[in-house]
PASEBA-1860 file (N, C-alpha, C; in nm, 3 decimals):
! residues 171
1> XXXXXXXX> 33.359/12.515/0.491/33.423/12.626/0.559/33.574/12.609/0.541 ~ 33.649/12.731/0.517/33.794/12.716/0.492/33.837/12.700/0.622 ~ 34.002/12.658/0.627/34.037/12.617/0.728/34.074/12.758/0.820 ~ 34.085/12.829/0.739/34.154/12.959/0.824/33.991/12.973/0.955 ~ 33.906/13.017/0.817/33.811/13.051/0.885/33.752/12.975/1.009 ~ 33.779/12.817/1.041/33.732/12.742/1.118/33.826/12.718/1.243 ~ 33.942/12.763/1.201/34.077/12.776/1.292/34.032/12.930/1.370 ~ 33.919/13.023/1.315/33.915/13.130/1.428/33.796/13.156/1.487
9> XXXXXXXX> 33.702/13.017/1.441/33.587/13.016/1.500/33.626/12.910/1.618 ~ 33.748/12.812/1.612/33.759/12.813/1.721/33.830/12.872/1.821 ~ 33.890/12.937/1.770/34.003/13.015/1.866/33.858/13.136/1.984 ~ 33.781/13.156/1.889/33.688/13.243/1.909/33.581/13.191/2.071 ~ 33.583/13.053/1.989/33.518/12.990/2.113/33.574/12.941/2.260 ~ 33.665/12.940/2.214/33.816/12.918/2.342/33.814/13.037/2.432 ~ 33.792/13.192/2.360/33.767/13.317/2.466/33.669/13.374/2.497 ~ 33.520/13.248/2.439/33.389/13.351/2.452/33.378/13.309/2.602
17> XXXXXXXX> 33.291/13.437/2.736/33.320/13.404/2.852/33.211/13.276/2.870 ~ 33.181/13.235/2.964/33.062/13.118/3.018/32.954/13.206/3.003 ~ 32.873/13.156/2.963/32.696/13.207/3.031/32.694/13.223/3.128 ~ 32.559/13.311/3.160/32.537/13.347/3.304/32.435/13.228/3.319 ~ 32.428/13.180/3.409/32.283/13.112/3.486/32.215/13.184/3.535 ~ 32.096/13.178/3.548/32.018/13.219/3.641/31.949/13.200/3.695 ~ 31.902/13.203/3.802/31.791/13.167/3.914/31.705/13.071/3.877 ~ 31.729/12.958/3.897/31.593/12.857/3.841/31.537/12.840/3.901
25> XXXXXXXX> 31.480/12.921/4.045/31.317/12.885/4.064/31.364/12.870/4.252 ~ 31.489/12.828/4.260/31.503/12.758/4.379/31.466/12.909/4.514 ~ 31.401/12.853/4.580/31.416/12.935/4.705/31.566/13.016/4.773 ~ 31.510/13.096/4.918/31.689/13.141/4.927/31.739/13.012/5.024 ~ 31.693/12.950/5.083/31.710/12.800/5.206/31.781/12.711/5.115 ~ 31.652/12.682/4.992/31.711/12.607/4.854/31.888/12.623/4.849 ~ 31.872/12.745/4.807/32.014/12.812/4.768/32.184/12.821/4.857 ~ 32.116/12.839/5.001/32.174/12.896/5.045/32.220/12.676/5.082
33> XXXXXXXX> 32.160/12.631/5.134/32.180/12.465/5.119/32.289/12.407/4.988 ~ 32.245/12.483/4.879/32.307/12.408/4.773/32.429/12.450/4.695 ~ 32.466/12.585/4.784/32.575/12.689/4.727/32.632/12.734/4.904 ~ 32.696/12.575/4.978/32.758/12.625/5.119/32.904/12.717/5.056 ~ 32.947/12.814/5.129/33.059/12.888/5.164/33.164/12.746/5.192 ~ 33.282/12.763/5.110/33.378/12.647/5.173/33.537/12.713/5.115 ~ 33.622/12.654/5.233/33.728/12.749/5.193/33.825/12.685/5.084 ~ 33.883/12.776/4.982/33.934/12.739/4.885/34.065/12.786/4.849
41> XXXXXXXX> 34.137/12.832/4.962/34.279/12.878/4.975/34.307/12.917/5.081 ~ 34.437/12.864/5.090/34.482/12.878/5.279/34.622/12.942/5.241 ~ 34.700/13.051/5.311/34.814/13.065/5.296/34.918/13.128/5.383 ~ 34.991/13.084/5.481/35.053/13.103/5.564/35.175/13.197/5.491 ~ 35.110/13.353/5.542/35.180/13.488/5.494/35.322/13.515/5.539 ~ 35.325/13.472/5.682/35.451/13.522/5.730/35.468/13.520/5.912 ~ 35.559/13.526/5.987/35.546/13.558/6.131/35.565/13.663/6.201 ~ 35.536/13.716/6.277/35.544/13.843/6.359/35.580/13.812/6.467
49> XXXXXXXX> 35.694/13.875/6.553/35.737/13.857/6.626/35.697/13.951/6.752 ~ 35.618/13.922/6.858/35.537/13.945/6.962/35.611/14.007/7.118 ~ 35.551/14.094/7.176/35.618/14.119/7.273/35.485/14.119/7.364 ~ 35.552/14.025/7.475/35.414/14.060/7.591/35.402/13.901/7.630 ~ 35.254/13.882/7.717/35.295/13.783/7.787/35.216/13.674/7.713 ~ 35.233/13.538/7.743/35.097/13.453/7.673/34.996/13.452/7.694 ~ 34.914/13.478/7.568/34.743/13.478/7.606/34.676/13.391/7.725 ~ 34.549/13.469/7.713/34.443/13.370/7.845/34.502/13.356/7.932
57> XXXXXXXX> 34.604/13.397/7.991/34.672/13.409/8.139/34.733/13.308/8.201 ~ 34.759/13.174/8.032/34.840/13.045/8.043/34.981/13.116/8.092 ~ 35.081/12.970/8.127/35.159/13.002/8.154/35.249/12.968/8.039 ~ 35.361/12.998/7.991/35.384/12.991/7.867/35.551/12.903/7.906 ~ 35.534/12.797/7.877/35.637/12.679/7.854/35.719/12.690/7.754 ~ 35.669/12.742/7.604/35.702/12.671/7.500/35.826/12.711/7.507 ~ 35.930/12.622/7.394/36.057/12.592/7.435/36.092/12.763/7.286 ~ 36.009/12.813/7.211/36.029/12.882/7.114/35.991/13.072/7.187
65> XXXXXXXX> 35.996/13.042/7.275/35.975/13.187/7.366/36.027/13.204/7.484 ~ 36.077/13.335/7.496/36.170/13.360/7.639/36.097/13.516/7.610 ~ 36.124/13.543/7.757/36.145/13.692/7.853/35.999/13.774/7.749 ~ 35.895/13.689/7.762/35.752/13.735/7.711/35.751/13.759/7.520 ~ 35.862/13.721/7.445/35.850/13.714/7.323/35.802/13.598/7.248 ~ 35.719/13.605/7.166/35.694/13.478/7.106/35.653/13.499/6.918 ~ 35.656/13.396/6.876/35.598/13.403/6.719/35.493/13.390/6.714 ~ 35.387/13.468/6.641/35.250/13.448/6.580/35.276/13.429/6.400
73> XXXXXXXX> 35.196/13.379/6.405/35.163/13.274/6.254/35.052/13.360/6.154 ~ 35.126/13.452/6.055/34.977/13.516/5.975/34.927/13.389/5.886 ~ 34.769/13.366/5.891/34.750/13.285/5.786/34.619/13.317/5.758 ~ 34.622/13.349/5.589/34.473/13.421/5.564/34.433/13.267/5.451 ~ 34.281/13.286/5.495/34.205/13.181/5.442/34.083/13.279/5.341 ~ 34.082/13.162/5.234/34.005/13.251/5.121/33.870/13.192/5.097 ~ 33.763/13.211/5.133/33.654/13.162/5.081/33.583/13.182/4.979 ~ 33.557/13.051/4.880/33.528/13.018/4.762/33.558/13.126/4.654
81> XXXXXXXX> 33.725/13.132/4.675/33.788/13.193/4.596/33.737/13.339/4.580 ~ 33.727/13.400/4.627/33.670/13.546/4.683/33.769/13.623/4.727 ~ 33.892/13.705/4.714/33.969/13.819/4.741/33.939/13.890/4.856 ~ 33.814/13.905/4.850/33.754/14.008/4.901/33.676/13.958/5.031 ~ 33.632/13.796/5.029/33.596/13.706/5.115/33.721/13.641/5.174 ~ 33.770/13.701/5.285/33.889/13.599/5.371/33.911/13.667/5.463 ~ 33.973/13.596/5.570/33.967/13.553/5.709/34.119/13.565/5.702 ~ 34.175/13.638/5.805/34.289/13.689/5.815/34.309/13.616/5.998
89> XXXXXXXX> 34.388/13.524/6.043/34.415/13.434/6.140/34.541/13.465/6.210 ~ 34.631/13.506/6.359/34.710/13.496/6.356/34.697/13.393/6.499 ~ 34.807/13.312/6.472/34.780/13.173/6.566/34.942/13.156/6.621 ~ 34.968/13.118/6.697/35.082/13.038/6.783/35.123/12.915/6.750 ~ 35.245/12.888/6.729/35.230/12.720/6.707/35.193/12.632/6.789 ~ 35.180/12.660/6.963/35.105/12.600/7.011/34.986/12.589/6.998 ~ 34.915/12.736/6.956/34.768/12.681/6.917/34.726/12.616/6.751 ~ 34.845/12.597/6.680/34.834/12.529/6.585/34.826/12.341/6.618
97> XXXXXXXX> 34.922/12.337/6.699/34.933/12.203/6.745/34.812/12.154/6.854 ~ 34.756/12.241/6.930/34.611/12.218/6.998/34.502/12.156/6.873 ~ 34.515/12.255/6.770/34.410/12.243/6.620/34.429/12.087/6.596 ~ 34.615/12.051/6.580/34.555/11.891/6.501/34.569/11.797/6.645 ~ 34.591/11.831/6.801/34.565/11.709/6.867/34.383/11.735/6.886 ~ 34.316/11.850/6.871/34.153/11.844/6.857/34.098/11.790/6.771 ~ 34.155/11.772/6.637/34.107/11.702/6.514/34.143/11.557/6.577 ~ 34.302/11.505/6.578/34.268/11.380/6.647/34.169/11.287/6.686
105> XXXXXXXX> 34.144/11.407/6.826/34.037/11.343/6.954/33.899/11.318/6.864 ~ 33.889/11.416/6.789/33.740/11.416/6.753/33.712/11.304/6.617 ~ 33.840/11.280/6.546/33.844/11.192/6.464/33.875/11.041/6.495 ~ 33.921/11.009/6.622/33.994/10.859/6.656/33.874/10.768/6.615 ~ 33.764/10.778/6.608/33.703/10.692/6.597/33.626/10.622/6.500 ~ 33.705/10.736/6.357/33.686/10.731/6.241/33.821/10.673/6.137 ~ 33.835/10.539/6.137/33.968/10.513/6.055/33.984/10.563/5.920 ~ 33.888/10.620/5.843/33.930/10.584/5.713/33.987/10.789/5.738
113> XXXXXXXX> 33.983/10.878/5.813/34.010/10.980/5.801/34.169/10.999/5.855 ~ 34.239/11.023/5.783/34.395/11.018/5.833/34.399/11.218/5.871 ~ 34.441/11.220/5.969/34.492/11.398/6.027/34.589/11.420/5.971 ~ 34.685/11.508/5.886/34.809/11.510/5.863/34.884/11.591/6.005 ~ 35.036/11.576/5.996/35.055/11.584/6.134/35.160/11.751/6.090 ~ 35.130/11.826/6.197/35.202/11.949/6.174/35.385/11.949/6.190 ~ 35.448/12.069/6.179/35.561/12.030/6.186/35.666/11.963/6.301 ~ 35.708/11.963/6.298/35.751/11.903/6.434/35.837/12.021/6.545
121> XXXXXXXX> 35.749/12.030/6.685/35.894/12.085/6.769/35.944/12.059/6.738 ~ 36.056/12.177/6.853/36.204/12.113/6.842/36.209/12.195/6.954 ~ 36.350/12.202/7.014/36.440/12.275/7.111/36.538/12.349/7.101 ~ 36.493/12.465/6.985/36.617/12.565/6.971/36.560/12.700/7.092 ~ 36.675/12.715/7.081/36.629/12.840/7.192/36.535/12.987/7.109 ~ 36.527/13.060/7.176/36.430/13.157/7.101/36.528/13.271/7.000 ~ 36.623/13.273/7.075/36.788/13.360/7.028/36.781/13.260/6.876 ~ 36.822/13.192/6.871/36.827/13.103/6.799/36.722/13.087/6.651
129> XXXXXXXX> 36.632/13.102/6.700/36.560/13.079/6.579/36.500/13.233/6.496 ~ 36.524/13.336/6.600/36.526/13.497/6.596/36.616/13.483/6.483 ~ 36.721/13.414/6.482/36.836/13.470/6.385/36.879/13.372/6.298 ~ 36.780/13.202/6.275/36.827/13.172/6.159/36.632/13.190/6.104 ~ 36.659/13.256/5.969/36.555/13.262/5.854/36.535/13.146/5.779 ~ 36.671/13.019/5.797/36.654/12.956/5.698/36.505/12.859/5.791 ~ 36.536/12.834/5.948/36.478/12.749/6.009/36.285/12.798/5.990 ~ 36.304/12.954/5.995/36.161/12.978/5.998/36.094/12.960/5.889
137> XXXXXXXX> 36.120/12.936/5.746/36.086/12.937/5.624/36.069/12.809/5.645 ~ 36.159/12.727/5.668/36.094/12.557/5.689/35.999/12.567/5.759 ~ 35.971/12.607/5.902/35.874/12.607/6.000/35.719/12.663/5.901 ~ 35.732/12.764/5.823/35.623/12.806/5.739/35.587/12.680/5.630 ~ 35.684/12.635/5.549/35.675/12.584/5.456/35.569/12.466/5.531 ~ 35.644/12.382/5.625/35.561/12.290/5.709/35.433/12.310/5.771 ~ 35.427/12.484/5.825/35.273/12.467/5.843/35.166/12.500/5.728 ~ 35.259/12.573/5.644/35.150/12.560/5.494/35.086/12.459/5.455
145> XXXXXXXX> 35.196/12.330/5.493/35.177/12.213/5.410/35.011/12.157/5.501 ~ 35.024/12.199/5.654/34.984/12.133/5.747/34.815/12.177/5.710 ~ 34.815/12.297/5.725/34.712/12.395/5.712/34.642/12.356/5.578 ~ 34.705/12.370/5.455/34.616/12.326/5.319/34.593/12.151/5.362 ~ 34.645/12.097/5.396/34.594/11.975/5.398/34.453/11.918/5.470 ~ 34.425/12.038/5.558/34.347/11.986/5.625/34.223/12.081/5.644 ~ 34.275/12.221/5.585/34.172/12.301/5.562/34.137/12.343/5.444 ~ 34.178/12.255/5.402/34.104/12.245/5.233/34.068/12.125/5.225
153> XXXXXXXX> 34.079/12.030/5.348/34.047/11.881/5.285/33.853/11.917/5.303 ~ 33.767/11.884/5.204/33.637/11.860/5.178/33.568/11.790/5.309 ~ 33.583/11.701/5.384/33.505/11.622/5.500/33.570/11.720/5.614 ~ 33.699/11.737/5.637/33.745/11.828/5.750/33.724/11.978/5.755 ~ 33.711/12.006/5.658/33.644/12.172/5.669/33.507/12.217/5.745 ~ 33.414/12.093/5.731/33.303/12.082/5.792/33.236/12.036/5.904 ~ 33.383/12.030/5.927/33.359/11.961/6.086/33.377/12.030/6.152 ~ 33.330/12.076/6.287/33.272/12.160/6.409/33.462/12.228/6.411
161> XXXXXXXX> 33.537/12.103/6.449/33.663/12.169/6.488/33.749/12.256/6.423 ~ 33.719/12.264/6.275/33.773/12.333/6.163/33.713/12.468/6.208 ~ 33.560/12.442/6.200/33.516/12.573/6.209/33.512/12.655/6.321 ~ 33.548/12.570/6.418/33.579/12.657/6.562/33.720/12.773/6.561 ~ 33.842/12.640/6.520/33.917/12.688/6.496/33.946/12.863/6.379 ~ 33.877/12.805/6.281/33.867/12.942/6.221/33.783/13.064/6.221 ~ 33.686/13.052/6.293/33.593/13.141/6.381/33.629/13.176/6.522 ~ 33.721/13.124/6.573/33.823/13.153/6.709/33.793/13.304/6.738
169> XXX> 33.735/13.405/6.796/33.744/13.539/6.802/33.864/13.561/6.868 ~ 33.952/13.474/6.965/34.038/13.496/7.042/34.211/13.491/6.959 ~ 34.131/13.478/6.775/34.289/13.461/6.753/34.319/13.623/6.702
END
């Protein structure tokens, strides 16, 4: 075979798509066991800035809200890479920080599983962080980091608290 010609049989093979598989026999239990739903992209969209009081009829401390305003957290989660499959989340950073002291509790007794830790409070006033962009883009960047780490990690996705958390009807 000339070289041209073997230079576009592989080029050829480089864009032919995959085969399809198909059904080998397995049941839908089979299937549905051996092909679990698991999430495969997490991405903290942006914040919205809230008017009204704090949910569940807590009393609202946090040092990032005054006179009933607060930040909510968009973060859409993608399952097994599906567009069309995802979970659209909007959360508080307090109830982000509830998420990893619950992973904690439920993990202390497991050493080899490390929690990664979310961003850190702080004590700017609410004026304050309303009007610097640079601080909230860090605050995102950090819970992006927080969020893929731990909801994409393979053993923590499957654990009760992951999935509470992202089945939450209350977010």
């Amino acid at each position: 075979m000339s070289r041209k010609k073997a230079n576009s049989v592989t080029q050829l093979n480089n864009i032919l798509p995959i085969p399809i598989a198909l059904n080998s026999g397995e049941d839908l239990q089979t299937h549905k066991h051996n092909h679990q739903s698991h999430i495969t992209d997490v991405r903290v969209a942006g914040h919205h800035l809230v008017q009204g009081n704090a949910r569940n009829g807590a009393t609202n401390t946090s040092s990032s809200s005054t006179n009933g305003q607060y930040i909510v957290w968009q973060i859409k989660i993608t399952i097994n890479d599906l567009d069309y499959s995802s979970i659209v989340l909007y959360k508080r950073y307090s109830e982000l920080l509830q998420f990893y002291y619950d992973l904690e509790q439920y993990y202390k007794a497991q050493n080899d599983i490390v929690i990664p830790k979310p961003p850190p409070k702080d004590s700017f006033s609410f004026e304050r962080l309303v009007m610097s962009n640079n601080w909230l883009e860090e605050r995102k960047k950090g819970l992006q980091w927080f969020l893929s780490s731990v909801l994409l990690d393979p053993v923590l996705q499957k654990g009760p608290i992951v999935k509470s958390f992202v089945l939450d009807n209350n977010g």
